[in-house]
N, C-alpha and C positions, 0 to 999 in steps of 0.2 A: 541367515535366511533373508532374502531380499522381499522388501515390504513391496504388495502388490495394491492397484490406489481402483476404486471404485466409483462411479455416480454418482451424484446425489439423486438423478431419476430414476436410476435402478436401471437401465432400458439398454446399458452398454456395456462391450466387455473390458475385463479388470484388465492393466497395462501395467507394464513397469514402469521405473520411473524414467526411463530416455524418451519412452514413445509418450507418457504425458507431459513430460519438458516438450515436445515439441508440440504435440496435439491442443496442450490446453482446454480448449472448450471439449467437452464427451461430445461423440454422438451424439446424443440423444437431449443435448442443451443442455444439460449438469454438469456441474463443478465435482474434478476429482477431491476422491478423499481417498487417505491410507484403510482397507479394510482392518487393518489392525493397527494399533498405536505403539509405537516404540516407548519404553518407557528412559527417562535420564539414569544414566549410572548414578551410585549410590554420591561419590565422590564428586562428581561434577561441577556444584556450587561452592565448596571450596576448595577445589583444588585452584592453586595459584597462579593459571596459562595465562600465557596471553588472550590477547580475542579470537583473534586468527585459532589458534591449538584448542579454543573453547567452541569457535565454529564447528572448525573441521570434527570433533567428537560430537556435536549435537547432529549432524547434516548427515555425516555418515552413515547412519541407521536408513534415513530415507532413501538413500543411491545405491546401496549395496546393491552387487550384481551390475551395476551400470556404470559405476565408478570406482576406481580403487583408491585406500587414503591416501597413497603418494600423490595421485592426479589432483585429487579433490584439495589437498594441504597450497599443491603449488599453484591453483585456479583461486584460492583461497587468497594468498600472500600475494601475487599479482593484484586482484580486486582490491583489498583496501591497501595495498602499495598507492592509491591514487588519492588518501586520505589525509588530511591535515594536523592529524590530531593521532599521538600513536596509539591512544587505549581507545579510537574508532567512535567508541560512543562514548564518553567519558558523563561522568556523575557530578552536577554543581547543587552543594546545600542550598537551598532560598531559607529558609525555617528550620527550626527545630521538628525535625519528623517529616520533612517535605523536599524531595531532591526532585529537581530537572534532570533529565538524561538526553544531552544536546544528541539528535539522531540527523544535522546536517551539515557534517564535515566533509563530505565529499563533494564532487568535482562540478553538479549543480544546484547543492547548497539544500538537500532537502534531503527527509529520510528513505525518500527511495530508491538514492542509492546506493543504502547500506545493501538491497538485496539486488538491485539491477546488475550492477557492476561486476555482479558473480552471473546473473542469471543469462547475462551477455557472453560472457564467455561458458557457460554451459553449451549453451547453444552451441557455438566456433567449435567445443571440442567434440561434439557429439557431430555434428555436420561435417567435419572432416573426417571423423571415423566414417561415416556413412556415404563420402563424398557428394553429396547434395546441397542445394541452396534454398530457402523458404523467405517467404515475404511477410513478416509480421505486420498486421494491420493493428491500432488499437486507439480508445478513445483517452482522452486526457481531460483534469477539468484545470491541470495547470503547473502539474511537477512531474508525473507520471511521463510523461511526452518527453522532456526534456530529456531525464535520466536513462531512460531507454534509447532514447537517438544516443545519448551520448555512449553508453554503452557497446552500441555494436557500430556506429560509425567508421566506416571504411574496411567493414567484415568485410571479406572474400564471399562468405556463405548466408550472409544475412541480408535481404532490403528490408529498411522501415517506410511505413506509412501511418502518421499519427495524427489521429482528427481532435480540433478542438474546439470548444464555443466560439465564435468571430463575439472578440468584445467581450469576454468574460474573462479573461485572464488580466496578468497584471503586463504592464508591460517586458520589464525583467525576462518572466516566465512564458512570455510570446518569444522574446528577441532571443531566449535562449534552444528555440525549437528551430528558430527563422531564417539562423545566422548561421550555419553549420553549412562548408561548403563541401560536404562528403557528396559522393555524386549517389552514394546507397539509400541516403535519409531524407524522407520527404515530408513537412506538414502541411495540416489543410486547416482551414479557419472554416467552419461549419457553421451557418447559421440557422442556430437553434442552441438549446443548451447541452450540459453534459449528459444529461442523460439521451439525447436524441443521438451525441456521439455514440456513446454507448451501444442506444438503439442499432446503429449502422452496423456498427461492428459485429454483435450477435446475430443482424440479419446475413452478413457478407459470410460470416462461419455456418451458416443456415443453408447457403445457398452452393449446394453440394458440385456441379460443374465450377462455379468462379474457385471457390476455397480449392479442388484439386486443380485446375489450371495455373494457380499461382502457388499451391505448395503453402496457402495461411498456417500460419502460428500466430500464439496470442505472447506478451509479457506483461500485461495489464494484469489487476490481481486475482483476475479469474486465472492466472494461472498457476498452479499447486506451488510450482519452485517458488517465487515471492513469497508466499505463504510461507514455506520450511523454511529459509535462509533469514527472517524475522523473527523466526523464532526466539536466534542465539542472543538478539540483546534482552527481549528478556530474565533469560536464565545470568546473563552477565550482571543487570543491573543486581539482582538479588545476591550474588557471588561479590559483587563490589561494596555494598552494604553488610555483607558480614562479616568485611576484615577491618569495618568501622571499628573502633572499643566503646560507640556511643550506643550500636547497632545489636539486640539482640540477634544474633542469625537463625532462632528458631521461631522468631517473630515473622508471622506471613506478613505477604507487601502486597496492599493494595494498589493497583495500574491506573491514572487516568489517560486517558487516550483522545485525543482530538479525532472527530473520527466519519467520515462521509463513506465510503465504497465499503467498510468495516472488514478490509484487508490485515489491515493492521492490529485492532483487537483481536479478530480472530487469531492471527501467530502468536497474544497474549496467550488466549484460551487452551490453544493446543498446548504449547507449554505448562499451561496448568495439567492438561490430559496425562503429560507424562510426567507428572508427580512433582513439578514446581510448586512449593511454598508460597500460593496467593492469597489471598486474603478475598481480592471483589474484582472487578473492573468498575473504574465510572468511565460511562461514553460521556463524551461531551459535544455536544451541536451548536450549533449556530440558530439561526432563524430556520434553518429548512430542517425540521426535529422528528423526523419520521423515528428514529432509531429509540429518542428519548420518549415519543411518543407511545413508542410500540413499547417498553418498559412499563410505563405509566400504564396505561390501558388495557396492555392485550391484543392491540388491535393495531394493523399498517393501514395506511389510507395516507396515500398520497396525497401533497397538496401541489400547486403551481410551484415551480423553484422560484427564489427572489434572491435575485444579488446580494451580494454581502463585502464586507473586506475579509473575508475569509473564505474565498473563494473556491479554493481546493473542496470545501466540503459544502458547497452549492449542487446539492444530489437529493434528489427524492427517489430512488431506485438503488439499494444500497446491494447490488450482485454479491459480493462473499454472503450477506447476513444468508444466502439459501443451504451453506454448509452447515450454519449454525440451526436453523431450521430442520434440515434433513436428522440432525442430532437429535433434539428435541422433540420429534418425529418417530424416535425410535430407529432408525434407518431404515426406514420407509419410505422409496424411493418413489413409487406409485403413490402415493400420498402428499409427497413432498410437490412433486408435480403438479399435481390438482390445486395445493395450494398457490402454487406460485403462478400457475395459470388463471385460477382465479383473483389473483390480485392485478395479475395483468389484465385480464376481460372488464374489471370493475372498480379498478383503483382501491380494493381493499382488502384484509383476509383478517379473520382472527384464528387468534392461537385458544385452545382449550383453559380453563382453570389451569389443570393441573401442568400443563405445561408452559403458559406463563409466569407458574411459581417456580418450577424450574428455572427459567431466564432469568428469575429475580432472585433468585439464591446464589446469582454468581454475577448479574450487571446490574448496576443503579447508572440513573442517566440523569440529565438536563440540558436547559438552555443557555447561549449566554448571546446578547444583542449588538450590536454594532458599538450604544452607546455603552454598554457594560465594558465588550472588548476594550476599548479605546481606556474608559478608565481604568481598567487591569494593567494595560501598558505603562502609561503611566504611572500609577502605583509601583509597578517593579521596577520602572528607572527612578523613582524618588526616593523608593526605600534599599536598592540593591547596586544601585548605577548600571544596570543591565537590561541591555533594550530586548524586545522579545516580537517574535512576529504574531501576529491578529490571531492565527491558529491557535501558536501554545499558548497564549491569552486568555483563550476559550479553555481550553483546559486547567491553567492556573486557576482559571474564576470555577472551574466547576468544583476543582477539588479542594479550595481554601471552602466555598458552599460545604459541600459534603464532607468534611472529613472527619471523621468520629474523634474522641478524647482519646490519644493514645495510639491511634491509627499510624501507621509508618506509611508514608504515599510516593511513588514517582509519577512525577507527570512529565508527559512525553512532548520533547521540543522538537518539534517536525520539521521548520523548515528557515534557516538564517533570516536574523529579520531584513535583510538587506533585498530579500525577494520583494518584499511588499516595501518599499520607501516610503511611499505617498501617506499611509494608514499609519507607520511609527511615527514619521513628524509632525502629522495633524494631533497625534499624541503629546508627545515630549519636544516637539521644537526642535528634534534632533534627524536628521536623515545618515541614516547609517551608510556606512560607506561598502562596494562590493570588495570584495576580496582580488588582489592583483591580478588575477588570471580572468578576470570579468571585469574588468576597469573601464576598457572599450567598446563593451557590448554596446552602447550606445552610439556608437560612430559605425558601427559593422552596416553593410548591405543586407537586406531581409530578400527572401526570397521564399514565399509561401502561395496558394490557390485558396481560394474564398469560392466556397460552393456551398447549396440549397442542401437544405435536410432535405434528401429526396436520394434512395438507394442507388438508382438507376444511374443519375450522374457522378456517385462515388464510384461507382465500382465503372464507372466509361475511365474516369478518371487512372483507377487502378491499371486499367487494361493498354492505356495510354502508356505508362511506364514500361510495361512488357513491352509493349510494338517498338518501344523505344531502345529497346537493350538494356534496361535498367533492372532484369527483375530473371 
């Protein structure tokens, strides 16, 4: 029976999964969910597949009706056919009871595109069934961007348009958005921060003539596929830990997650929904700690964002956390609404007692600082010889903080450290080097627009590409 995916406002009708792969944003400004939750076969975490044969049986439950396994197996095998590493995400011990699960083996070195690289060609194959072309718009605060341009670059059926902070990325992760000389994929250096990109993006899907005039699609993590296609590493990492002989595998595994847009958590979570063996999540934040804040207290209250070297999760506007919300909620889509309205009218909302306690029966959070970061790094090239980027840094330091007596932990390594150069060598003296296929990025021609936070000259911008035949 093919799962049908609903709201979080309540205010729109239920879709299959083709028309939310391309819809992304509802209606009615909510993030799809599955009305009902597929649960894992019984077999799944140990059966011995590869990743690829571990996807394809976790993903299947959400496409049925829109996909069949043959398509989805060989959309599957293509996508991380572009991977450096054959077990995709592979498991390195740090500690006794503490594994990294490197999640930046692919083609720009970050974890998302473990789910782009499929979510790209979802698209292409559902667009040629439909013979149509769509123009994905979507904000970045610094990998997001890249992996999606890279993903559909020189589609037939796809234009990108990816906005990002002007000055907030690193450079790596600009030259890697800048330098693409596909004539489909275009970035914009926005001035203001991620979340103002953001802001645009939500208003341009708002803005009901521009979004039908260009055919908008989203691939940012508001969109359900990212969500489902992240699922699979976690159900793998747990399946790789139980053919340890060190590894209880009735022992639940708690998740650290590095963690800004809470895209990524959230694919933890669902996985637990469908009867993954977890134990907690720890979020881990940086200086801008809305996520660890809202743990702690109960309460969201946005602050000003403040640069960081860890960039990617420089967000005070965490868009998936309103899935998690809408849960917590009760799936109370008129509710869910109110709140998230009133966090936007006011910069702030709380959650009830009782349903705060629920978020803390399954998330623990904290901080970790720039100067924390920086000693994490080094610490794990002094004690591991293994450089690590500022992200999983944060993570490392949250979950070495938190980790109970006995506690079995993966923390997630988001994104090669070779993304961030400047911040590993002001650690260890060392500047890691990029991997052969990004050697030259530095000598490539850039080619991007630098425009005002201001809706009106994005979307002249957008309209620009259409006059031009690009769209």
């Amino acid at each position: 029976m093919a799962v049908l995916y609903g709201s979080s406002r309540g205010r729109a009708p239920e879709l299959g999964f083709a028309d939310v792969l391309l819809t992304g944003l509802a209606p009615d400004g909510g993030l799809f969910l599955p009305t009902d939750w597929p649960t894992l076969p019984a077999h799944t975490v140990s059966a011995s597949s590869s990743y690829v044969d571990l996807a394809a049986e976790v993903i299947q439950p959400f496409v049925g009706g829109a996909l069949g396994r043959e398509d989805l197996q060989s959309i599957l095998e293509d996508a991380y056919a572009t991977f450096d590493h054959p077990d995709v995400c592979p498991l390195v011990q740090l500690d006794d009871g503490h594994h990294l699960m490197e999640l930046f083996h692919g083609p720009t070195l970050a974890f998302k595109d473990i789910a782009l690289q499929v979510v790209g060609r979802l698209f292409d194959h559902e667009l040629k069934r439909r013979r149509q072309r769509v123009m994905i718009v979507g904000a970045t605060s610094g990998d997001t961007g890249s992996a999606a341009m890279e993903a559909v670059r020189g589609s037939e059926h796809v234009d990108i348009v990816v906005l990002f902070p002007h000055g907030r990325t690193t450079e790596v992760q600009r030259r890697q958005m800048t330098t693409l000389k596909d004539a489909n994929v275009h970035a914009v250096a926005v001035q203001g921060t991620f979340d103002d990109c953001q802001d645009l993006v939500k208003a341009m899907f708002g803005d009901e003539p521009f979004r039908e005039r260009h055919g908008l699609a989203a691939v940012n993590s508001i969109n359900w596929a990212r969500v489902m296609v992240q699922i699979v590493y976690y159900v793998w990492a747990v399946q790789q830990l139980g053919r340890g002989a060190a590894t209880d595998p009735a022992q639940a595994t708690t998740f650290c997650v590095p963690t800004g847009n809470f895209g990524n958590v959230f694919s933890g979570h669902v996985a637990a929904r469908m009867g993954l063996n977890v134990d907690r999540f720890l979020i881990a934040s940086n200086r801008n700690d809305i996520l660890s804040r809202l743990i702690e207290t109960g309460e969201m209250r946005a602050e000003e964002v403040v640069p960081t070297l860890s960039p990617s999760m420089d967000i005070q506007i965490s868009s998936n956390l309103e899935r998690l919300l809408y849960e917590l909620l009760d799936g109370n889509g008129a509710a869910t609404a109110e709140l998230i309205a009133g966090f936007r009218d006011h910069g702030r909302a709380a959650l009830t007692p009782a349903q705060h306690q629920r978020l803390t029966d399954e998330f623990s959070g904290d901080r970790i600082d720039d100067s924390e970061t920086l000693a994490i790094i080094n610490e794990i090239y002094q004690s591991h010889g293994m450089l690590v980027d500022p992200h999983t840094a944060v993570g490392i330091g949250v979950a070495q903080r938190h980790r109970r007596a006995g506690e079995h932990v993966v923390s997630l390594a988001t994104a090669h450290p070779a993304k961030f150069p400047d911040a590993v060598e002001q650690a260890t003296g060392v500047r890691p080097e990029l991997p052969p296929h990004l050697a030259d990025i530095f000598d490539r021609r850039e080619d991007y627009a630098v425009l005002p936070n201001d809706l009106a000259t994005v979307e002249d911008f957008v309209d620009g590409l259409r006059v031009d035949g690009l769209s």
